[in-house]
PAVOKE-915424 format. One line per 4 residues: number of its first residue (from 1); their letters; for each residue x, y, z of N, C-alpha, C, O. Coordinates in steps of 0.1 Angstrom, whole numbers. Atoms other than C-alpha are relative to their C-alpha. Layout:
residues N
NUM> A> X:Y:Z:X:Y:Z:X:Y:Z:X:Y:Z  ...
END
This chain:
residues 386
1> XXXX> 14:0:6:662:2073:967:-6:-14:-1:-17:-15:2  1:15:3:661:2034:960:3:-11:14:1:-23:14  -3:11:-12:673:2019:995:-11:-4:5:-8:-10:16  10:11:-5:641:2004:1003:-5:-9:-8:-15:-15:-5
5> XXXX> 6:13:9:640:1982:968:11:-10:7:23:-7:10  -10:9:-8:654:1952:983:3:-11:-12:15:-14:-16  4:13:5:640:1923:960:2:6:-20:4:18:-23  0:-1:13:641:1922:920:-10:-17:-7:-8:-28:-2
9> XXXX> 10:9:15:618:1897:894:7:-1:-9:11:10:-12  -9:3:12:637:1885:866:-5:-10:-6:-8:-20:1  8:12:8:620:1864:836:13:-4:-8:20:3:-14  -17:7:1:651:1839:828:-2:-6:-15:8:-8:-22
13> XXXX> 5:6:12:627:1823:796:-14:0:0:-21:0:11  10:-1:1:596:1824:779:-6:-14:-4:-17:-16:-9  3:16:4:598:1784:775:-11:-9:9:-16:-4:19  11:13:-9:574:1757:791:2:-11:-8:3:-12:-21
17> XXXX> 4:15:5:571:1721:788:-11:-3:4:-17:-13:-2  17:6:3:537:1718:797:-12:9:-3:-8:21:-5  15:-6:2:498:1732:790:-7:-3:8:-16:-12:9  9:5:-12:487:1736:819:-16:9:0:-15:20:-5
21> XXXX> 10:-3:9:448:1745:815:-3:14:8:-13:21:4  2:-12:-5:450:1774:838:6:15:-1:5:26:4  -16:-7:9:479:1790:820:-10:14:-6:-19:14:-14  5:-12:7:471:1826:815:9:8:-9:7:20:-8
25> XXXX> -11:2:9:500:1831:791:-3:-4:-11:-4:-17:-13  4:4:18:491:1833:749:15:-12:-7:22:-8:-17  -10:8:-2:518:1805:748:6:-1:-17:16:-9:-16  1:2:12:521:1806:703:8:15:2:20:17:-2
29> XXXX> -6:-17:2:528:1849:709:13:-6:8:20:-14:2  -10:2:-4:553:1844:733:12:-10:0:23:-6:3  -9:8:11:573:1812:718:9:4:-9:21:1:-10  -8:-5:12:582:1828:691:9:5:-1:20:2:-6
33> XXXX> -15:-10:4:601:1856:697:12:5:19:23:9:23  -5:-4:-12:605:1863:734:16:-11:3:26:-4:3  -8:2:-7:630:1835:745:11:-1:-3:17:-7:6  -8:2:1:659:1836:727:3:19:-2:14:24:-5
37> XXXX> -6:-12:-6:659:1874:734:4:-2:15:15:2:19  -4:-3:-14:660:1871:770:12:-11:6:18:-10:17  -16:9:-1:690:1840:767:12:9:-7:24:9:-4  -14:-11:7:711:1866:745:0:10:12:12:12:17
41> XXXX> -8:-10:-11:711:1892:772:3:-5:8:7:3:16  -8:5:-16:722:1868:801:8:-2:-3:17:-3:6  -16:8:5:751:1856:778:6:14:-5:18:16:-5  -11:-13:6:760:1891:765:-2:9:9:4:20:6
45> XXXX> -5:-5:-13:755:1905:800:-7:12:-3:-1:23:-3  9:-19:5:727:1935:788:-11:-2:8:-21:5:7  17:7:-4:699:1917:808:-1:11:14:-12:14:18  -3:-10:-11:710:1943:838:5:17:-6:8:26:2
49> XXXX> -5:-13:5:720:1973:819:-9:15:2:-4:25:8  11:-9:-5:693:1997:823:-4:2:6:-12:11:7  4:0:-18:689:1989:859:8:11:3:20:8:0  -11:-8:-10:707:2020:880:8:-6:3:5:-18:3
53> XXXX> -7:7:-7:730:2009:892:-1:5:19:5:-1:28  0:-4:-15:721:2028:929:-11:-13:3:-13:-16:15  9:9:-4:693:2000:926:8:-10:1:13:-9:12  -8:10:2:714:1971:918:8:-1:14:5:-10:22
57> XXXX> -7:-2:-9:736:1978:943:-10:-2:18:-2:-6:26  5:2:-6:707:1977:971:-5:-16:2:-4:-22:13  4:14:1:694:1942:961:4:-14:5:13:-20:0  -5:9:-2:694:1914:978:-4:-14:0:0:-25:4
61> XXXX> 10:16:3:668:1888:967:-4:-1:-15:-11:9:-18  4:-2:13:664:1879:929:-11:-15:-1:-7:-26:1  2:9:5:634:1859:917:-1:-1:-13:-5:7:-20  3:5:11:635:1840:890:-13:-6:-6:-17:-16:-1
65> XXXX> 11:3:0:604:1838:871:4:-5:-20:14:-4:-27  -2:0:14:597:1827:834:-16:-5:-3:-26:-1:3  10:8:-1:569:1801:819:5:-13:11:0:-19:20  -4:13:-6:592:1774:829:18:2:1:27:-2:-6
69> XXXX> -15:-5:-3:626:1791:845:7:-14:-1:17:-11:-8  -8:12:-2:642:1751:850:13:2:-21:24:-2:-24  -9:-3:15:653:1763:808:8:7:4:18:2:-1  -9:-7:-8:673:1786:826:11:-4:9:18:5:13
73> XXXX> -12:8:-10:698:1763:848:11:3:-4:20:7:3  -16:-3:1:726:1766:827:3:16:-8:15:21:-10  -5:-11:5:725:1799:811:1:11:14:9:20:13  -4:-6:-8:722:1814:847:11:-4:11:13:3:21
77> XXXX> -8:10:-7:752:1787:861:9:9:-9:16:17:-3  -10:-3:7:772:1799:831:7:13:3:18:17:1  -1:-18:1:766:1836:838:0:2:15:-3:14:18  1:-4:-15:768:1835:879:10:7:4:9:11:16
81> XXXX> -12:-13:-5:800:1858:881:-6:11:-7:-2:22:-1  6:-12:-2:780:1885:865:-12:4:2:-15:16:1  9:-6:-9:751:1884:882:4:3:14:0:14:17  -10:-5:-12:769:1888:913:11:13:-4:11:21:5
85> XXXX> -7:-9:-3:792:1912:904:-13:12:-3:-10:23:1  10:-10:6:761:1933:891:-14:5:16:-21:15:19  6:-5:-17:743:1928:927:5:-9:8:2:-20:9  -11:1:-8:769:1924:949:-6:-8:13:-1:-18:19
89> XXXX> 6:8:-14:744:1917:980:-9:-14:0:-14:-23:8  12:20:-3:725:1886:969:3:-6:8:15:-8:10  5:16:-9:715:1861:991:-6:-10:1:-5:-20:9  17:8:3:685:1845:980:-2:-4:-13:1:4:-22
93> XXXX> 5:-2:17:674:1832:947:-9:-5:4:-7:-15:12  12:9:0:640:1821:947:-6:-4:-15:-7:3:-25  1:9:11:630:1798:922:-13:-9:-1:-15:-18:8  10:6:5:598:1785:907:-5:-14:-8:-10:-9:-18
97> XXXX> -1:3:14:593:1757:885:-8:-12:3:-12:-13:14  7:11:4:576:1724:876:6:-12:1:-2:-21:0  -12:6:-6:602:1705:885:-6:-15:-13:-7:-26:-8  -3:6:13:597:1686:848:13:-7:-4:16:-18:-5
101> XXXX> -11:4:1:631:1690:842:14:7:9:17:20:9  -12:-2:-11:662:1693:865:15:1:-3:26:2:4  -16:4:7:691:1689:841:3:16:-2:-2:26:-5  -8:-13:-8:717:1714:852:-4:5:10:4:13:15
105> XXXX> -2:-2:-19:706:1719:887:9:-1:3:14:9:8  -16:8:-9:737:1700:899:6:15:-2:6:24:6  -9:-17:1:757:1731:885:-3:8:9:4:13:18  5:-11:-4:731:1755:892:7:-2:15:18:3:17
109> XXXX> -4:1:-14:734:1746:930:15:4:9:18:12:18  -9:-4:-3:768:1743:931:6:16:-4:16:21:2  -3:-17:1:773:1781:918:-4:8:15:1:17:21  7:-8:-11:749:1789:949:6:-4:10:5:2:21
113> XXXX> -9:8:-15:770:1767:973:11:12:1:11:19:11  -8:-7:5:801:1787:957:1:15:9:10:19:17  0:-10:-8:786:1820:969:-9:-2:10:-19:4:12  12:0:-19:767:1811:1001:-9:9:-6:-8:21:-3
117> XXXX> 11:-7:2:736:1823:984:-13:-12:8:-11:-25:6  11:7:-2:703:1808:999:-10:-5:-13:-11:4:-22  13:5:6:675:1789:978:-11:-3:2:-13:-14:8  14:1:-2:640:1792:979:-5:-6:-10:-4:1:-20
121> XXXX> 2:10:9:626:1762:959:-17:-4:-2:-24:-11:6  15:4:1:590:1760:945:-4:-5:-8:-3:1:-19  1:7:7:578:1735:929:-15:-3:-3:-22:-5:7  16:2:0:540:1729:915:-5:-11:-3:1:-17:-12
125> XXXX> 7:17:2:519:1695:914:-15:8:7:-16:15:17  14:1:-8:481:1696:920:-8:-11:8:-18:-17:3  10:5:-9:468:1678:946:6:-14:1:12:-17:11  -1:13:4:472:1643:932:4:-7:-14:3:1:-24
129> XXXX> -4:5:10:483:1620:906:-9:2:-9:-3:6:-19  10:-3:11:451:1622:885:-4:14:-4:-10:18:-15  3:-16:0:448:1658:892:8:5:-10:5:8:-22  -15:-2:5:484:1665:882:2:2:-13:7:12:-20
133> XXXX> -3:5:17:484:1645:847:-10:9:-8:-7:15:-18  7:-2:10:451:1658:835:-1:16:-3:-3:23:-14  0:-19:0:452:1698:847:13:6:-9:12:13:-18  -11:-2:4:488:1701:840:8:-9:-11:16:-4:-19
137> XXXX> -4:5:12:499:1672:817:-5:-7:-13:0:-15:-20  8:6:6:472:1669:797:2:-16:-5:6:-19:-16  3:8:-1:468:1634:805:16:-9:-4:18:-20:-10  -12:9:5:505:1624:800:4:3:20:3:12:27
141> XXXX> -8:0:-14:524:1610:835:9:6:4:20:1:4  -12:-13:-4:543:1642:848:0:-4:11:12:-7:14  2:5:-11:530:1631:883:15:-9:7:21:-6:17  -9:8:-4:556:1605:887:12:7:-2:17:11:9
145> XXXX> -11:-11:6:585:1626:868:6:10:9:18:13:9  -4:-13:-4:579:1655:891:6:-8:12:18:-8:12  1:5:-8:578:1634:922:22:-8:-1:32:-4:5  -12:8:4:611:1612:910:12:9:-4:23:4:-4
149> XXXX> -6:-11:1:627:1647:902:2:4:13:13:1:18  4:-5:-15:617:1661:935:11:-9:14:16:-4:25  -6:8:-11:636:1627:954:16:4:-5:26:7:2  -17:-1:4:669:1632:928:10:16:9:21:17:14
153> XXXX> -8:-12:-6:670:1670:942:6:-3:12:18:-1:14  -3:-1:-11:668:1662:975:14:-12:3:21:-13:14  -12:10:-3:695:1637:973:15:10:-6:25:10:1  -12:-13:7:722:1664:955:-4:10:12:5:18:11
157> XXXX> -3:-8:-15:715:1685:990:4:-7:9:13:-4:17  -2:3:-5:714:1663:1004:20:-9:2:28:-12:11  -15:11:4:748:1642:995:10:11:0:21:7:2  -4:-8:-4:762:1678:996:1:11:12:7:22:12
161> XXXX> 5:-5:-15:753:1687:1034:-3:14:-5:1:22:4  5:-15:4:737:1722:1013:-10:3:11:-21:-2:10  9:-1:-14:722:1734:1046:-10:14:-7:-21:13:-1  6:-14:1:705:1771:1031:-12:-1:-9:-13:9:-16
165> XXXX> 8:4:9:676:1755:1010:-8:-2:4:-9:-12:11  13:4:-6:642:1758:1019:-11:-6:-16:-9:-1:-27  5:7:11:617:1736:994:-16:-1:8:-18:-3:20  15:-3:-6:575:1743:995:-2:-6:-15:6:-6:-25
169> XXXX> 8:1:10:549:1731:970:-11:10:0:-12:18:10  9:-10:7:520:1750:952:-7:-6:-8:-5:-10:-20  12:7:5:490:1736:945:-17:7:-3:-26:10:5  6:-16:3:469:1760:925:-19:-7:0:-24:-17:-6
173> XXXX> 22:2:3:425:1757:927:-4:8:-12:-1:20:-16  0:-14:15:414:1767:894:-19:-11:0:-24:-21:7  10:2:2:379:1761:882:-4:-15:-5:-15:-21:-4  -4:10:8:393:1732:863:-5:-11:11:-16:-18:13
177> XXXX> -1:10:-12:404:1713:894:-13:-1:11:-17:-11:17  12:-2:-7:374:1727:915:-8:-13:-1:-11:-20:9  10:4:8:350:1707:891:7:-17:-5:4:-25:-14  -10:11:1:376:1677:892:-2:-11:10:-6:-22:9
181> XXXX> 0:4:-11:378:1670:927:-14:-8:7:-25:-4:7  9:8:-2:359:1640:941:5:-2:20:6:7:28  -7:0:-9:373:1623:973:12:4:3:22:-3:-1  -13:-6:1:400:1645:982:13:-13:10:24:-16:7
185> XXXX> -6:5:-11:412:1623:1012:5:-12:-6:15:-15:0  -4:11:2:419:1592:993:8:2:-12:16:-6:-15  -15:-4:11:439:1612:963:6:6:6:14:10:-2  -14:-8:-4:463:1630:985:6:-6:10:15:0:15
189> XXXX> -7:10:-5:472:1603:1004:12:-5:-2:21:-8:6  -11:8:2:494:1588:986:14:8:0:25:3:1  -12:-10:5:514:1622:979:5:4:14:17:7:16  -4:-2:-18:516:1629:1018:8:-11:4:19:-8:8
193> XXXX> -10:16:1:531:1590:1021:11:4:-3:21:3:3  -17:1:5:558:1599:1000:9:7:5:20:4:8  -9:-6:-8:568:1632:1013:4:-2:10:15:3:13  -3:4:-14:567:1619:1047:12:-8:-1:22:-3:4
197> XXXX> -8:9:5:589:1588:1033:15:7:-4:26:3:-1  -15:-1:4:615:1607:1019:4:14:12:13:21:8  -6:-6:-5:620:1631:1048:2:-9:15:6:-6:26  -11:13:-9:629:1597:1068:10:-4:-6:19:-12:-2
201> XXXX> -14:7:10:651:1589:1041:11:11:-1:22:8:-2  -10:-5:2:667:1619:1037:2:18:12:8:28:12  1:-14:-6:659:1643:1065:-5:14:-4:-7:24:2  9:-16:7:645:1671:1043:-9:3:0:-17:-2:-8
205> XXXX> 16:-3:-4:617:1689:1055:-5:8:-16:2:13:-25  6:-6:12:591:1701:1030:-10:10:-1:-18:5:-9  14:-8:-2:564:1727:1032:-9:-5:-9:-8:0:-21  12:1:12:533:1709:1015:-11:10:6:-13:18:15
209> XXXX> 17:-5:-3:497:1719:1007:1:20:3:-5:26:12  3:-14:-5:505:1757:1005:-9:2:-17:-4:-2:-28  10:-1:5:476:1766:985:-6:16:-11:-9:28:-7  5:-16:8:466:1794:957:-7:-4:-11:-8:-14:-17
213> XXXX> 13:9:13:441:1797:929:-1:6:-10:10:12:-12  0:-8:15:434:1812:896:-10:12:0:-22:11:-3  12:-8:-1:420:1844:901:-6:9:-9:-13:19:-7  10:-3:10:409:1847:866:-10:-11:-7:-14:-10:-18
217> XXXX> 9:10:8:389:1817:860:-13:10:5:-13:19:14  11:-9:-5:351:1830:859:-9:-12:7:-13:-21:0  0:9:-6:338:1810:887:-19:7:0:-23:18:-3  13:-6:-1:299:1805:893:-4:-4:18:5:-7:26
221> XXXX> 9:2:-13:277:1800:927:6:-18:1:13:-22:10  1:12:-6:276:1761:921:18:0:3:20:-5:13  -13:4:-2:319:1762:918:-3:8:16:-2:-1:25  -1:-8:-16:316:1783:953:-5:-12:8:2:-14:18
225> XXXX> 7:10:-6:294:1753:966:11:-9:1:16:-13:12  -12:13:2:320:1728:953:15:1:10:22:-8:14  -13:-2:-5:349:1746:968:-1:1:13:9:0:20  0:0:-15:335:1750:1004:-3:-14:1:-1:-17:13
229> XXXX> 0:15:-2:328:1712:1002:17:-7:-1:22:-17:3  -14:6:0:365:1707:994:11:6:8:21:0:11  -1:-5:-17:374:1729:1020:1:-2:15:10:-1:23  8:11:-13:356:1712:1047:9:-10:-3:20:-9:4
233> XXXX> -10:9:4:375:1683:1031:12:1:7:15:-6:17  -11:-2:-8:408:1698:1037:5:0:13:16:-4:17  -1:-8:-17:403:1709:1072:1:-14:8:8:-15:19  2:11:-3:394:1673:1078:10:-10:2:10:-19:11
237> XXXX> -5:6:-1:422:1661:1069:13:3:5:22:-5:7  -12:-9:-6:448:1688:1080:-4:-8:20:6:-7:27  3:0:-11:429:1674:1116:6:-17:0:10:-22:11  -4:13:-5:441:1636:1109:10:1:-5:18:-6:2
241> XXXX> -15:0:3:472:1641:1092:10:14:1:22:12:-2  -7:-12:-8:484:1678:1104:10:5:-14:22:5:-15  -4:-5:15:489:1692:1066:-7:16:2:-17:17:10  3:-14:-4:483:1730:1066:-15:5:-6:-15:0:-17
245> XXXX> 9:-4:2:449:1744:1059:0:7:-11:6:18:-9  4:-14:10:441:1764:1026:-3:11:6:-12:12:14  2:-13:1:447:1800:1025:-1:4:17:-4:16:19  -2:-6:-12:450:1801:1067:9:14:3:7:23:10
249> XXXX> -7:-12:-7:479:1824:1065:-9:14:-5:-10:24:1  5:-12:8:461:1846:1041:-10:8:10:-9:20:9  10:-4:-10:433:1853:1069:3:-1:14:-7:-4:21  -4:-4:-11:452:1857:1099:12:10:-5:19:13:5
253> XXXX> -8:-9:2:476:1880:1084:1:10:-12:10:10:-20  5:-8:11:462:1905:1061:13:1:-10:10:-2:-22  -10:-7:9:498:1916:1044:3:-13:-9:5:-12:-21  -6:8:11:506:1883:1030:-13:-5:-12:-24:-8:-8
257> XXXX> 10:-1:10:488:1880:995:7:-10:-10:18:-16:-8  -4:12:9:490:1857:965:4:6:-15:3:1:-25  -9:-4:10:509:1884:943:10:9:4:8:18:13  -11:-4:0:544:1894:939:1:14:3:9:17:11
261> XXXX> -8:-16:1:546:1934:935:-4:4:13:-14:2:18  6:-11:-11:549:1959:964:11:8:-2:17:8:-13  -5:-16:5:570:1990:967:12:-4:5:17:7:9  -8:4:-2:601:1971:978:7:-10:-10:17:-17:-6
265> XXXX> -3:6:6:606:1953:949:-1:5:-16:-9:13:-19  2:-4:13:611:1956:909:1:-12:-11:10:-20:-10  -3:10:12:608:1935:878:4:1:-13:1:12:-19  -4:0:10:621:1930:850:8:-12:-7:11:-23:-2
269> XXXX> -3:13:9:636:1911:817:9:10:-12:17:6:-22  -7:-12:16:651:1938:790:3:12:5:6:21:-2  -2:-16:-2:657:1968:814:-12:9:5:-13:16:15  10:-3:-8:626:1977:816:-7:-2:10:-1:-11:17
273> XXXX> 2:2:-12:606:1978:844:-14:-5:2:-22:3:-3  16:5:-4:572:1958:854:-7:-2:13:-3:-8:22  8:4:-13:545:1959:879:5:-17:6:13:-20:15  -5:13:-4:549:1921:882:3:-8:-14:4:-6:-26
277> XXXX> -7:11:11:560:1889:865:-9:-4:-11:-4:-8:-21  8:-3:10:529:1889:848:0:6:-13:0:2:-24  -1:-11:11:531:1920:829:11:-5:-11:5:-4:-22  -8:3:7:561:1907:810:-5:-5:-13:2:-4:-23
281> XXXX> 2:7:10:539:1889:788:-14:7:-9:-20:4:-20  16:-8:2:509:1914:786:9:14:-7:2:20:-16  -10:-13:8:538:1945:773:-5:12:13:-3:23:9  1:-7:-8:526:1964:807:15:8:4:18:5:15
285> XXXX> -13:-2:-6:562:1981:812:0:16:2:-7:23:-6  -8:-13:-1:576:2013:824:8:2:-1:14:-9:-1  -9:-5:6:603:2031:815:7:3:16:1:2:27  -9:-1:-10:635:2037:838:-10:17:8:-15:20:19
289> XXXX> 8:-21:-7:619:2079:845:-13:-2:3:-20:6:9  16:-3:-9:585:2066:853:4:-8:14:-5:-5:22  -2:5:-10:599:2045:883:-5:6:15:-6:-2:25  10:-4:-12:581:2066:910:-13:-6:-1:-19:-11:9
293> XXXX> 12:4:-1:551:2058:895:-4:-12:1:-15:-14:6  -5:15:1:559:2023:892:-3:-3:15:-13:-10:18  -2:4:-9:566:2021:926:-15:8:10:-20:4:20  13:-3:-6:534:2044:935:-13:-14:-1:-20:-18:8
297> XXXX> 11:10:4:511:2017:917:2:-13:12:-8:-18:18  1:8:-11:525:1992:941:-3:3:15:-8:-5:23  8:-7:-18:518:2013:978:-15:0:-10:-20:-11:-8  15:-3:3:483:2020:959:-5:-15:6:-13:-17:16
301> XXXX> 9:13:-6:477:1981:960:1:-8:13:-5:-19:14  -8:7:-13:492:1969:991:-8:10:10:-15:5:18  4:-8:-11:482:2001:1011:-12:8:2:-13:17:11  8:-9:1:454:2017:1004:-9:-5:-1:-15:-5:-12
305> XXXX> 10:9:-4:431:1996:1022:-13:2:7:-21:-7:8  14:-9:-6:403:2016:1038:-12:0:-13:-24:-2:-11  10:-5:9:387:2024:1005:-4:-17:-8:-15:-21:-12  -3:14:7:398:1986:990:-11:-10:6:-18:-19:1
309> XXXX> 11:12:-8:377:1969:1022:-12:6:-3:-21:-3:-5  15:-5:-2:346:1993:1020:-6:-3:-14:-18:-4:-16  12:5:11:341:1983:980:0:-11:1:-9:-16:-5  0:17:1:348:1947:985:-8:-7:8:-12:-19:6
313> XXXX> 14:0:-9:320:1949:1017:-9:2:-11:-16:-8:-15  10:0:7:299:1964:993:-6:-9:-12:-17:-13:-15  6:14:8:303:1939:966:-3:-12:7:-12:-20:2  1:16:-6:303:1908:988:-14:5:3:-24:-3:1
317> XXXX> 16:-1:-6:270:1927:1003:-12:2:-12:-24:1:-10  11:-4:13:252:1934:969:1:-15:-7:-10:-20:-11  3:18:6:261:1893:954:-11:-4:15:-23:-7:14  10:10:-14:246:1881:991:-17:7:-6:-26:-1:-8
321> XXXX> 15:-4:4:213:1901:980:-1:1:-10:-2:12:-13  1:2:10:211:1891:949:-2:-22:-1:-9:-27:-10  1:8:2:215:1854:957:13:-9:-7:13:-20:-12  -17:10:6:253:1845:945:6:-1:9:15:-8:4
325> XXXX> -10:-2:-10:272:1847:976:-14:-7:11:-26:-6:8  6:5:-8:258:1830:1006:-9:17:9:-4:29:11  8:-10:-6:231:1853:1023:5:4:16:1:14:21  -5:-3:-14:250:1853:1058:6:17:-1:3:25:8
329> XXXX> -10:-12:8:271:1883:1042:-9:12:3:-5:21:11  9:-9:-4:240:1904:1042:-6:1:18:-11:12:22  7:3:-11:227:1895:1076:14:3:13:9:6:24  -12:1:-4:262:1896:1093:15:10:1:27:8:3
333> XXXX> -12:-9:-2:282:1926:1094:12:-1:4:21:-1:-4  -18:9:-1:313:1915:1111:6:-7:-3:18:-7:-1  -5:12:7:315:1885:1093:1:7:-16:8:1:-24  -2:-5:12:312:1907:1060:8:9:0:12:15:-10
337> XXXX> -13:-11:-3:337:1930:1073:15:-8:1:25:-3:-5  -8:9:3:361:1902:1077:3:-7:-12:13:-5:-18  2:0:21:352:1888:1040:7:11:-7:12:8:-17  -3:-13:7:363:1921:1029:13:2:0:19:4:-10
341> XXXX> -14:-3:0:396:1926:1046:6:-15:-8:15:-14:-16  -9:10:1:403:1885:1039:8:0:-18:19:-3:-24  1:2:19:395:1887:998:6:10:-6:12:6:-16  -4:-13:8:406:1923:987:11:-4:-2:12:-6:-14
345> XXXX> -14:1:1:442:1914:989:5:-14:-7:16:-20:-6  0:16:6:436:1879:968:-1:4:-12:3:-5:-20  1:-9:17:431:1900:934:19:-5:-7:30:-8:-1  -12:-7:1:456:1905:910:-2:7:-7:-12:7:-16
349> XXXX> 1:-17:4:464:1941:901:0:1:-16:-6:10:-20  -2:0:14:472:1934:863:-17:-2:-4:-24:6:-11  10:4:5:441:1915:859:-18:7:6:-29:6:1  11:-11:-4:419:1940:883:-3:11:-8:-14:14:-10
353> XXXX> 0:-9:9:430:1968:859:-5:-6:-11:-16:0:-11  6:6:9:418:1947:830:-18:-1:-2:-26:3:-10  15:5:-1:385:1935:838:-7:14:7:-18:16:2  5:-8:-7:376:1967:864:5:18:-4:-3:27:-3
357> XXXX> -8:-11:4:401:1996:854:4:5:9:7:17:8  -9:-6:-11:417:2001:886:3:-16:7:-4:-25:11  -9:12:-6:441:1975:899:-8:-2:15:-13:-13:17  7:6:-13:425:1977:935:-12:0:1:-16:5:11
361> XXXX> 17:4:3:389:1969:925:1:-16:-2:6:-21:-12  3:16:0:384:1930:931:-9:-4:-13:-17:5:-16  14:4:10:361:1913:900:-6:-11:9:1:-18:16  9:14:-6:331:1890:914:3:-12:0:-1:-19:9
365> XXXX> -5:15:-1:346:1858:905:5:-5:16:4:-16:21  -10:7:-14:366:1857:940:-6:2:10:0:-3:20  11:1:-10:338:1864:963:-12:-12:-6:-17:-21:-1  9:13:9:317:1842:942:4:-17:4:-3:-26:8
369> XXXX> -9:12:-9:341:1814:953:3:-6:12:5:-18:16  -3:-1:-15:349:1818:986:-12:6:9:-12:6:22  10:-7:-11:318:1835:1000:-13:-7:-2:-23:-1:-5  8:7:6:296:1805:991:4:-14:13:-2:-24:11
373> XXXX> -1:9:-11:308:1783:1023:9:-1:5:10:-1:17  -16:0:-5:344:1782:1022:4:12:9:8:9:21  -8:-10:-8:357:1813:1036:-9:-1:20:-2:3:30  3:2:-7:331:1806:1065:6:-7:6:6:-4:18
377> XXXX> -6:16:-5:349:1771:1071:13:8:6:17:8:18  -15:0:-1:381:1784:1071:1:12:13:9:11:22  1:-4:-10:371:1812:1093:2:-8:18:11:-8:27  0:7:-16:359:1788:1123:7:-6:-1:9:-10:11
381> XXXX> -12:7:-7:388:1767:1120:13:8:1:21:2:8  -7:-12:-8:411:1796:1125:0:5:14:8:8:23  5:-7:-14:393:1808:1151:5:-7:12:10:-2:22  -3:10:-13:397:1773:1170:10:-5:0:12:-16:6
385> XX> -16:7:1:436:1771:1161:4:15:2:10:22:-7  -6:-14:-9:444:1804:1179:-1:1:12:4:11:17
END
């Protein structure tokens, strides 16, 4: 019944060290009481109990999610013989974090060396050093910290010949940074320098500049304006220094999206079960006996795309005649048919149900954004890198 859940979600803590201003997380509620529940069940081994075990047993990718999972190093180092014996097929741990703080990595790793598990390593910084401090450390130097974190890791792989470690950044567009951004080309300079620098110093390749945004800020016409000028920007400089284009994959490959759930995967933190890593913090859960439905809600949003593109045409075509979305949209059929498939799948489902009352209903904000210059740009430089 369960052999096509492959993957699992696991929230490891409800801790953070920073305020970052895009943080959709009530950070006072969840402090309080969540994280020294979810450290007692990894140490008294209940944090998997309520899972089937016919699921458990299929699984072979766990991520770890939290506010700031890096709190989590040694309580999941301590506890790595029963999460293994509990899913026997791991391979993968993918891992999120802020790369703030790193103390107990060394361990962590070596537990993953131990069992030849792979690591998927993501780490978040925006854009630039000025960006960085003021979005995410309100104005205190994290920039440097993360950066100087980021060389110590790669030197502990590296001084370990750990060959199964892949490492990407995540550089989120929020309304904030939108309305921030000046010369892009002369703040991300310096951060492309470095990475370049240390993968002559230490051979470790890096996936920068992979790109995602906040798709609950409430964005207007002029932020749409602003973000296809920083856009253009990008593209500019993906052409002199060969850094990846914002959101390309997302529009040459409909299935990949900028949220976690689909019907191959499950989440959770207490047994229960969540749409995504989200929900954990919103009380969205299901029960072990609703698990069909669970896993229905995720084919709804992933597959049930016919009805998904024809309202997300109709909104992008009712903003263009109205004057919020660029008027091309109206005038342009194929190009608003493309709009439609690119954006529907950029939602997220928690926060679609919220604002719309059905998970696969888009809100205006994310056509408002992108259908204002940018998604045009990014079109024709696709077009001419195919």
């Amino acid at each position: 019944m369960f052999d096509h859940i492959k993957g699992m979600d696991i929230l490891l803590t409800a801790n953070c060290n920073l305020k970052c201003q895009y943080c959709y997380i009530d950070r006072e509620r969840v402090d309080n009481y969540l994280h020294d529940k979810i450290i007692s069940s990894i140490y008294n081994h209940s944090c998997f109990d309520k899972i089937p075990k016919e699921i458990l047993l299929n699984i072979d990718s766990l991520s770890v999610w939290g506010r700031e999972p890096s709190f989590s190093y040694k309580a999941l180092s301590d506890n790595f013989d029963y999460i293994i014996s509990s899913i026997p097929k791991l391979n993968t741990i993918v891992f999120s974090t802020n790369l703030v703080n790193i103390k107990d990595i060394d361990v962590f790793i070596d537990k993953l060396v131990q069992y030849n598990i792979k690591l998927k390593l993501q780490y978040s910084i925006d854009f630039s050093k000025r960006l960085t401090n003021e979005i995410r450390g309100n104005g205190e130097n994290i920039y440097d910290r993360i950066l100087e974190n980021l060389e110590s890791l790669i030197k502990i792989i590296k001084d370990n010949n750990i060959k199964n470690v892949t490492l990407n950044d995540r550089h989120t567009f929020s309304k904030a940074s939108i309305n921030k951004m000046d010369n892009i080309e002369n703040e991300v300079i310096p951060y492309i320098t470095y990475i370049k620098d240390l993968y002559k110093k230490y051979g470790i390749n890096i996936s920068i500049f992979n790109m995602g945004f906040n798709n609950e800020d409430d964005y207007t016409k002029e932020d749409g304006l602003k973000f296809s000028n920083i856009i253009e920007q990008f593209i500019s400089l993906n052409k002199k220094h060969h850094t990846p284009i914002p959101f390309k994959g997302y529009l040459l490959i409909d299935k990949i999206i900028t949220c976690s759930p689909n019907n191959n995967s499950i989440s959770t933190y207490d047994g229960l079960l969540y749409t995504c890593h989200r929900d954990y913090f919103k009380g969205y859960n299901c029960t072990i006996d609703d698990i069909d439905k669970l896993l229905y809600n995720y084919t709804s949003f992933h597959y049930f795309q016919l009805w998904k593109i024809h309202y997300t045409a109709h909104l992008i075509y009712s903003l263009a005649s109205i004057g919020q979305v660029s008027r091309v949209y109206a005038d342009n059929p194929s190009l608003l048919l493309a709009a439609s498939q690119a954006l529907n799948n950029l939602s997220c489902p928690s926060y679609n149900l919220e604002v719309n009352g059905n998970q696969g209903i888009i809100p205006c904000n994310i056509p408002i954004l992108f259908c204002n210059g940018a998604l045009e740009k990014i079109f024709e430089e696709a077009k001419n890198n195919v």
